[in-house]
C-alpha positions in Angstrom: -24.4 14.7 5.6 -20.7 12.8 5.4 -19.0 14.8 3.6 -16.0 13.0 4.2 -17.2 9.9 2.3 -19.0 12.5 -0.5 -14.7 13.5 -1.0 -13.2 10.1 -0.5 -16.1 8.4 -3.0 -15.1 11.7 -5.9 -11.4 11.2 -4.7 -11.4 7.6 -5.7 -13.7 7.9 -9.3 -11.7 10.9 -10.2 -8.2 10.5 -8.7 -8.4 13.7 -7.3 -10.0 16.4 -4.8 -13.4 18.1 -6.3 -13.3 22.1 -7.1 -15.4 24.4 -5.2 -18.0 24.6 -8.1 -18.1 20.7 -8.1 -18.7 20.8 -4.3 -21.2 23.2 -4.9 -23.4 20.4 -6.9 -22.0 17.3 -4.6 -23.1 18.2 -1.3 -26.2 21.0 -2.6 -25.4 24.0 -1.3 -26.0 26.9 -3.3 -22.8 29.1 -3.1 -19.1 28.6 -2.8 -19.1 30.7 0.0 -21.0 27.7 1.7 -18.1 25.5 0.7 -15.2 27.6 1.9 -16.7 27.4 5.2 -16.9 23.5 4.9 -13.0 23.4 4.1 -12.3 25.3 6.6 -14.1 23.2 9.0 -11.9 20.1 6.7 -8.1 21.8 6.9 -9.2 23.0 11.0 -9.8 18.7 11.1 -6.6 18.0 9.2 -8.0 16.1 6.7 -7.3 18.3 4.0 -4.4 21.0 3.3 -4.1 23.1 0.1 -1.7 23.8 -2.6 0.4 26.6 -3.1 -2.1 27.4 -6.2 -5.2 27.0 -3.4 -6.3 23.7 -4.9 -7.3 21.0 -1.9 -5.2 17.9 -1.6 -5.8 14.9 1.0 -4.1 14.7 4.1 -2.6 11.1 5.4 -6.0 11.1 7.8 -8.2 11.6 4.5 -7.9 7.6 4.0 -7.9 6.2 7.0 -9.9 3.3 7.9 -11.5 2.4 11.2 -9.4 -0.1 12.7 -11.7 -1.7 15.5 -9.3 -4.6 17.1 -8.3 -8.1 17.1 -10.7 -10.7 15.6 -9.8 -14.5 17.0 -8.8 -16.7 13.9 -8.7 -20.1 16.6 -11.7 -20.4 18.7 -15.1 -18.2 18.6 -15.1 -15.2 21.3 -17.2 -12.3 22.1 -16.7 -9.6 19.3 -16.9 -5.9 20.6 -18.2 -3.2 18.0 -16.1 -0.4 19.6 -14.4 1.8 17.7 -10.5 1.5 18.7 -8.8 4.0 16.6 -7.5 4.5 12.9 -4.8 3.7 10.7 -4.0 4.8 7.4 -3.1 1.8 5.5 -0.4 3.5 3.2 1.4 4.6 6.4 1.2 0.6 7.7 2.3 -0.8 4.5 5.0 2.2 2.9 7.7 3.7 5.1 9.8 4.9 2.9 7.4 6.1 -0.1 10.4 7.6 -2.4 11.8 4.3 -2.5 8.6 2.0 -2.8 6.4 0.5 -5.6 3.9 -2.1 -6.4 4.3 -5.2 -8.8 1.6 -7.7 -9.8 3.1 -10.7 -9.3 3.1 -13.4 -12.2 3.7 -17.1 -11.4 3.2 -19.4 -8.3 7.1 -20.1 -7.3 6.4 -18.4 -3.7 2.7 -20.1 -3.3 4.3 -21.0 0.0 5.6 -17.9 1.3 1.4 -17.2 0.4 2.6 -14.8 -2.6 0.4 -16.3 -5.5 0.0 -15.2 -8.9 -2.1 -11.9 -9.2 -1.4 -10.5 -5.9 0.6 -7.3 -5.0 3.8 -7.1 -3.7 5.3 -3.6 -1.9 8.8 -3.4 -3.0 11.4 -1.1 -1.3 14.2 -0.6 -3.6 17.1 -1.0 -1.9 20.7 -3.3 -3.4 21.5 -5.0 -0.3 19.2 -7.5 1.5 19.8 -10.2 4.2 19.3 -13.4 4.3 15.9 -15.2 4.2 14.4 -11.9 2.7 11.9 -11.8 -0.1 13.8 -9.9 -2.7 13.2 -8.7 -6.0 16.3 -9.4 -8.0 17.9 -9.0 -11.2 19.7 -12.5 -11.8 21.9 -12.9 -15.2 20.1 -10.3 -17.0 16.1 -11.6 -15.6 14.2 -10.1 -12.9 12.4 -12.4 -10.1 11.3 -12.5 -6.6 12.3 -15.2 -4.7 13.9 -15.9 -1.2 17.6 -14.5 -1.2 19.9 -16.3 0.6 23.4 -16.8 1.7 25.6 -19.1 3.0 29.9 -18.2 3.5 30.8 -16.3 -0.1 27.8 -17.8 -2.1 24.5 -16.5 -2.9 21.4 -17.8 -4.5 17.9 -17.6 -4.9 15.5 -20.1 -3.2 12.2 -20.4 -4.5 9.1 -20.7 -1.9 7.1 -23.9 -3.9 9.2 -27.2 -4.2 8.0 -27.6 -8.1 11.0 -24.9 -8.4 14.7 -25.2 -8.1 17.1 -22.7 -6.9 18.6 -20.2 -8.7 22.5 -19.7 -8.7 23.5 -17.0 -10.6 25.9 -17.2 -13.9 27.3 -14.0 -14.1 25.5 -11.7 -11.7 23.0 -11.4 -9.1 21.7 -7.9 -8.6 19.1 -7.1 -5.5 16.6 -4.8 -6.9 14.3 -4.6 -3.8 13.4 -6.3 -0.6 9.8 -7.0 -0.2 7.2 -5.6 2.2 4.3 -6.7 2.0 1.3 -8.2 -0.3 -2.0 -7.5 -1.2 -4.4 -9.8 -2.3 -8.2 -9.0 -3.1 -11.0 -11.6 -2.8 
């Protein structure tokens, strides 16, 4: 049985670890003495650790995802189904998690930098950015993402679709923070 996938298929309906009556009933066994044995088996793999109250709570290995190698986007080549290694996509994407949060993105004025409207962006608040950096910024009371750039003492904010001009700021330009990546679903 994978009880591994059993966890990670509750953990994503329920939005948290199951109780030890509830993996009583997911995986059949018929005591909870069964189930102590089986998280002890899933803290000894370290993809589980409990709470100071005892309750179970998913490790950073709990989601990660197979990642099995390159894939050619030029010419055809010889795939290899060999399992590589893992990688736990919220360590990829978030480096510093205190500081970092998701916005649906509204609008197509960075279609070019391949941001359209509906993905994700990661944000990393932060109030300094550099130049040529996707920014989320609070411009004369308004809050955008755009390109930030900078040039001497002046700063502005460059769209990334030519149907959009720049934006020089009035009164005040306020970087909000710096963008690190983008998620888009098909």
């Amino acid at each position: 049985m994978d009880y591994k996938n059993i966890l990670q298929k509750f953990y994503e309906r329920e939005k948290r670890m199951p109780s030890y009556s509830e993996m009583t009933k997911l995986f059949g066994f018929k005591s909870k003495n069964a189930v102590a044995r089986l998280v002890e088996k899933l803290i000894d793999a370290g993809m589980v650790t409990k709470d100071s109250l005892g309750r179970l709570l998913p490790t950073s290995s709990f989601s990660e995802v197979p990642l099995l190698g390159l894939v050619k986007a030029g010419f055809p080549s010889p795939g290899e189904d060999v399992l590589e290694t893992t990688m736990n996509i919220d360590n990829f994407l978030i480096q510093k998690k205190d500081k970092t949060y998701i916005l649906e993105v509204d609008g197509d004025s960075m279609i070019d930098a391949h941001i359209a409207d509906g993905d994700l962006v990661i944000a990393e608040r932060t109030d300094t950015a550099k130049d040529g950096e996707i920014v989320i910024a609070e411009v004369d009371g308004e809050f955008t993402m755009k390109y930030f750039k900078k040039s001497s003492n002046k700063v502005w904010l460059e769209p990334a679709n030519k149907k959009f001009k720049p934006i020089y700021p009035e009164n005040d330009l306020q970087i909000r923070a710096v963008v690190k990546g983008v998620i888009r679903k098909y």
